[in-house]
N, C-alpha and C positions, 0 to 999 in steps of 0.2 A: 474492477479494472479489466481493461483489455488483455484477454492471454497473447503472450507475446512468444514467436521460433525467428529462429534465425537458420537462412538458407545455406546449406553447409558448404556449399562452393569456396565462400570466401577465405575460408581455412586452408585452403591451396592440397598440398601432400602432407599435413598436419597426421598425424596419427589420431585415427578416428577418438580413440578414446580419451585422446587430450582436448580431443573437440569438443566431446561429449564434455566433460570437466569441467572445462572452459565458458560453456554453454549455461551447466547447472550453476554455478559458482558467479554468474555473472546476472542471475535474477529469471530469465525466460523458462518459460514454461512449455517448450517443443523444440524441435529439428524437422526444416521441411528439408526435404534429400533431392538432388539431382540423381537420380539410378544410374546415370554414365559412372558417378564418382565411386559405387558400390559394386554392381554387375556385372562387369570384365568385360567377356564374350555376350554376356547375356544366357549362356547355355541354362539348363536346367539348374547344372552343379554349380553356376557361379550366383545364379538366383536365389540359390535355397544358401550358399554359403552366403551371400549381401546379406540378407533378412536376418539370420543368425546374428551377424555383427551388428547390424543396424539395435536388434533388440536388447541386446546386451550395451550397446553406449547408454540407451535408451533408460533400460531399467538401472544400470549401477548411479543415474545421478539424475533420477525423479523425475524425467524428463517423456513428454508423449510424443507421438508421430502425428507431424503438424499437416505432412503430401508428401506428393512427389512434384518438382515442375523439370524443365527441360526434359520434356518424354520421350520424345523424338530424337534426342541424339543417341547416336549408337552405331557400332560397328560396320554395319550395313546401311544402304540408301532404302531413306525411307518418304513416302507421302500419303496425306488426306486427301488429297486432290489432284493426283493423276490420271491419267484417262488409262494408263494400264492397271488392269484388272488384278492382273498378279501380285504388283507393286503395291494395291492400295490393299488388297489381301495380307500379305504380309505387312503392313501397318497396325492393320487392326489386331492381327496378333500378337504383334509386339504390344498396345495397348490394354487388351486379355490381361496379358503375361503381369501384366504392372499393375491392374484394376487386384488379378489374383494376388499378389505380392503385398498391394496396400489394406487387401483384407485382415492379410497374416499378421499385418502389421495393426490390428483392430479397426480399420477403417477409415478414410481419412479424403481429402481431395486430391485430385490431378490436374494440375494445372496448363490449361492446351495454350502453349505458347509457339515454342517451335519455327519460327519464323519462314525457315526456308522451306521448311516440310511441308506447309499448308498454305506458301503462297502458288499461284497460278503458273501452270509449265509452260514451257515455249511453244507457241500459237494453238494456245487456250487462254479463254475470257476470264476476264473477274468471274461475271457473272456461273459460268459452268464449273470453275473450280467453288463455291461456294455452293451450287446446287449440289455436288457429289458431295462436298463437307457434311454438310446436312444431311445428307442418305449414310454417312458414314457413325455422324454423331447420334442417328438415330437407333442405328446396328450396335450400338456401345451402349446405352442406355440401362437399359435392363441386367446387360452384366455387371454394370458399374452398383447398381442398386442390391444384385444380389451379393456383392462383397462390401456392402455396407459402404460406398465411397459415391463419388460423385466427380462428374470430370466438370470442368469449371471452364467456358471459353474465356481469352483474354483479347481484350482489343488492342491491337499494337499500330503504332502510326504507320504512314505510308514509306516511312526513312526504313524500316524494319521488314514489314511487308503488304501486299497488296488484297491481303483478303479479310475483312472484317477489322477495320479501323480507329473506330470509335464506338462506345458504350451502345450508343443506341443501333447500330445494327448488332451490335453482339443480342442485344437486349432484344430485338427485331427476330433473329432466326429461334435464339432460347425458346420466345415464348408459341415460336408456330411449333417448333418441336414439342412444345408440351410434356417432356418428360421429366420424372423425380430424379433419373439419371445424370441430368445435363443442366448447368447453372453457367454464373459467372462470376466474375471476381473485379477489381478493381486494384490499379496501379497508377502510384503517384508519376511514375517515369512517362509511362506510357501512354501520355494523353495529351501529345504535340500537336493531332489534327482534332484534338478537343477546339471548341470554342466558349466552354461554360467553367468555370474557377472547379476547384477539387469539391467544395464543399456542395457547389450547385449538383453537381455530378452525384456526390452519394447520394442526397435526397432525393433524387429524381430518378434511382436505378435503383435502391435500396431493396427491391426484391430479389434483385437476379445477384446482389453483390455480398456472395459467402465467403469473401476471403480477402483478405488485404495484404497487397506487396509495397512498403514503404521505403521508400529512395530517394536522392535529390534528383532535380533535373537531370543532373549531367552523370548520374547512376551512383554518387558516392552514397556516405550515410547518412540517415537524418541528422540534423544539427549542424553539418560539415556544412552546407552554405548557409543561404538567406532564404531560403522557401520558411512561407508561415502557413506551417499545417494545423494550427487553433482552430480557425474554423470546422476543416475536416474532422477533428477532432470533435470536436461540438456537434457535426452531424453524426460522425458515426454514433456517438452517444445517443443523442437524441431518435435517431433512425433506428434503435436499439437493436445495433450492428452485436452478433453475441461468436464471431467467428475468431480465426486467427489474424494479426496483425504481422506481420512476417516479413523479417527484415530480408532484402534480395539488392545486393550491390555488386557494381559490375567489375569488379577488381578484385586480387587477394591481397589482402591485409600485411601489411610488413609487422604490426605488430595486430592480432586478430584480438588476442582480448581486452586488451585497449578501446579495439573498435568498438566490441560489442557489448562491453561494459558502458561507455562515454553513450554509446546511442540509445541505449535501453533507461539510463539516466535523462535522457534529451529525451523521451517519451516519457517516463512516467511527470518526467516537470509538467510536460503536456497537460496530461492527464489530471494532476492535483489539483491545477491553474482555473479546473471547470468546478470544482467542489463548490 
């Protein structure tokens, strides 16, 4: 079976270790983290205090560290693709900071979503914030590899933002980069300026795609519409997808473990349905 986390946003101001609980007791096997939810200031002292906490929800209920995604938000204004030097300097070390964190944490993906942070600034091109992406995602590489993690680009539609939109240019810059540092991932949400079904998509990406974010169209949880993700399912099996499956929706839960039980039940059906 697919190891399955769930993205801990949805938990809202839940007390982390209810979450963690919640998490264990409901069948999944990880927590992928937004670092905004853990890291305060981001200071040193709230970094090594997140990690701390993070490890302890962690271990009290059998549970691993699945990523981190939303990297980019944080206290301070941050971009991949500014034309200020300094600006995109302090990017990358906020990025460091997380690459180091996700080691402590044994290793794990990062998931470059970030929308506003890596789309194109005002009067700069698609084209040149995409060429600094890539001088940038190059500069991350090797750090990413030496703490054991891997940053993962995500294609996000053009409704979200303006740079790298659909799989095949994700897949397009990955592979000129050529690094063990930098992949990518796959989301069911995020593939409005797709024009091929989910399941054509993982067959046809199946190398760059180490991670999976699973959501309805409209960001609730699986099961909650009518999306039939059988097929995908059938590819990822078949494409022998061996990453995390990782629940990412775009609300907080009135009743979370409800949610996360009910959806984790709506996948493994999934998943039996192919035996």
């Amino acid at each position: 079976m697919i190891r399955c986390a769930v993205c801990n946003e949805l938990f809202g101001p839940m007390d982390p270790f209810e979450m963690g609980r919640i998490t264990g007791k409901a069948g999944y096997q990880g927590i992928e983290f937004a670092p905004y939810t853990f890291f305060g200031s981001f200071s040193p002292e709230d970094i090594r205090a997140g990690i701390g906490e993070m490890k302890k929800v962690l271990a009290e209920n059998n549970l691993q560290f699945a990523g981190f995604h939303w990297l980019l938000v944080s206290p301070r204004p941050l971009s991949l693709v500014s034309p200020d030097r300094e600006l995109r300097q302090a990017t990358l070390d906020h990025l460091r900071l997380l690459l180091a964190a996700a080691g402590e944490l044994g290793g794990g993906h990062l998931i470059l979503g970030s929308p506003k942070q890596r789309s194109a600034c005002p009067g700069q091109s698609v084209d040149e914030a995409k060429t600094i992406l890539k001088e940038n995602l190059a500069a991350l590489g090797g750090c990413a590899v030496s703490h054991n993690s891997r940053i993962l680009l995500e294609a996000l539609d053009h409704g979200q933002c303006d740079v790298i939109n659909t799989l095949d240019e994700a897949g397009e810059l990955i592979r000129a980069l050529n690094s063990p540092g930098v992949s990518g991932m796959f989301d069911f949400h995020n593939t409005g300026d797709e024009t091929k079904s989910w399941d054509a998509l993982i067959r046809q990406n199946r190398e760059t795609i180490q991670h999976v974010h699973i959501n309805e169209m409209d960001g609730g949880p699986p099961g909650s519409g009518s999306s039939d993700y059988a097929p995908a399912f059938k590819a990822l099996r078949e494409t022998g997808f061996s990453g995390w499956l990782s629940m990412e929706i775009f609300s907080r839960s009135a009743d979370p473990a409800r949610t996360v039980t009910g959806a984790l039940r709506f996948m493994r059906t999934l998943e039996m349905r192919l035996e």
